[in-house]
C-alpha positions in Angstrom: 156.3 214.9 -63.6 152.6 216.0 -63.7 152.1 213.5 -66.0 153.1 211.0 -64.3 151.9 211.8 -60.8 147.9 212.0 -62.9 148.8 208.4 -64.3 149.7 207.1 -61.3 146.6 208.6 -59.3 144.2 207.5 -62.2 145.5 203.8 -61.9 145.1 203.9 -57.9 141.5 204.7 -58.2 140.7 202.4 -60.8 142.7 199.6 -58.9 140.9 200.1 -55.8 137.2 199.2 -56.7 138.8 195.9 -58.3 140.7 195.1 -55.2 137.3 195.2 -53.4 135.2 193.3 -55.1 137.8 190.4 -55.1 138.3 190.7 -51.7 134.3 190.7 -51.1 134.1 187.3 -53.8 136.4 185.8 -51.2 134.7 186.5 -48.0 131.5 184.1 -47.9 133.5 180.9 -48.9 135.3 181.6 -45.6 131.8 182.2 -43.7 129.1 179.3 -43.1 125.9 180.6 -43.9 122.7 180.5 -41.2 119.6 179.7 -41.9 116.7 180.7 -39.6 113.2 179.6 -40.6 110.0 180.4 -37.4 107.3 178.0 -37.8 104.7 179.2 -36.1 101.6 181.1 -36.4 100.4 184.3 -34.2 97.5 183.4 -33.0 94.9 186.5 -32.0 93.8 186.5 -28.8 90.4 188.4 -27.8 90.1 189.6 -24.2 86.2 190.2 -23.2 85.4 192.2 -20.8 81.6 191.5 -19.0 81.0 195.7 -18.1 80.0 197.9 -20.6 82.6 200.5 -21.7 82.0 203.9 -23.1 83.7 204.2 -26.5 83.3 200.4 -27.1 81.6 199.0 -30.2 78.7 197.0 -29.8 79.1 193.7 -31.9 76.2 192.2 -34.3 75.5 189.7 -31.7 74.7 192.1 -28.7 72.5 194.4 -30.9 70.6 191.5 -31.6 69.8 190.2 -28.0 69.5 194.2 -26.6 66.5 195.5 -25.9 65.1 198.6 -26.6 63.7 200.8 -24.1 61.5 203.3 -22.8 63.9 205.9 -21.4 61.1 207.9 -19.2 60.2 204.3 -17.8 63.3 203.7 -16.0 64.2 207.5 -15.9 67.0 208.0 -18.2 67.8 211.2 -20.1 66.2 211.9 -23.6 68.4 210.4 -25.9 70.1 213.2 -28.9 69.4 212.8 -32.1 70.9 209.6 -33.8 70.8 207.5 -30.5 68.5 205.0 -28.5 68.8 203.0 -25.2 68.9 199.6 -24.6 69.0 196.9 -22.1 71.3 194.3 -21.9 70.8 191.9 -18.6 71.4 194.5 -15.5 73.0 197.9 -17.7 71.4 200.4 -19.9 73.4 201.5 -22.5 73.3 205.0 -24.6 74.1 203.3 -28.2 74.5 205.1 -31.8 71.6 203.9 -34.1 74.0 203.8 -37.5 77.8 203.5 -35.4 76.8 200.9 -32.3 79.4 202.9 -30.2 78.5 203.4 -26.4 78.1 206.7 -25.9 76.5 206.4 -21.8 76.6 203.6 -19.6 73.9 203.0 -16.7 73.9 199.9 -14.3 70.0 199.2 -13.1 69.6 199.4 -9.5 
């Protein structure tokens, strides 16, 4: 009776995968299949703003029309070590020599 009750259990679980997978062959001749294609391209948008920001990187372009200044001339604080300021139309600007990151902004009265 053990025997056959182990046979019997055996064959079940064998059976069962094979039961599956036919079941699964049968399933997408049933179904239509959907194709979705995106044309289209993201295109990167950059937003400017006209005031200076602290944190903000000057780009190659602004270094090259900002002018340095004389920060006792226009009564600015020393600049630390590894900074300079410079003028760009109406703002002076505390800048990182190597970085270009703001560091102080200062609108001329």
């Amino acid at each position: 009776m053990k025997k056959l009750f182990s046979v019997l259990l055996a064959a079940s679980v064998l059976a069962t995968p094979l039961a599956m997978a036919s079941e699964a062959s049968a399933a997408p001749e049933n179904k239509q299949a959907v194709v979705v294609e995106k044309n289209g391209a993201k295109k990167k948008v950059v937003v400017r703003k006209g005031d200076w920001v602290k944190g903000r990187r000057l780009s190659a372009s602004d270094r090259s029309r900002a002018a340095s200044v004389d920060y006792r001339r226009y009564h600015l604080s020393a600049p630390p070590r590894g900074y300079h300021w410079v003028r760009i139309h109406n703002s002076f600007l505390l800048v990182g020599i190597t970085s270009g990151l703001i560091s102080k902004v200062q609108v001329a009265h």
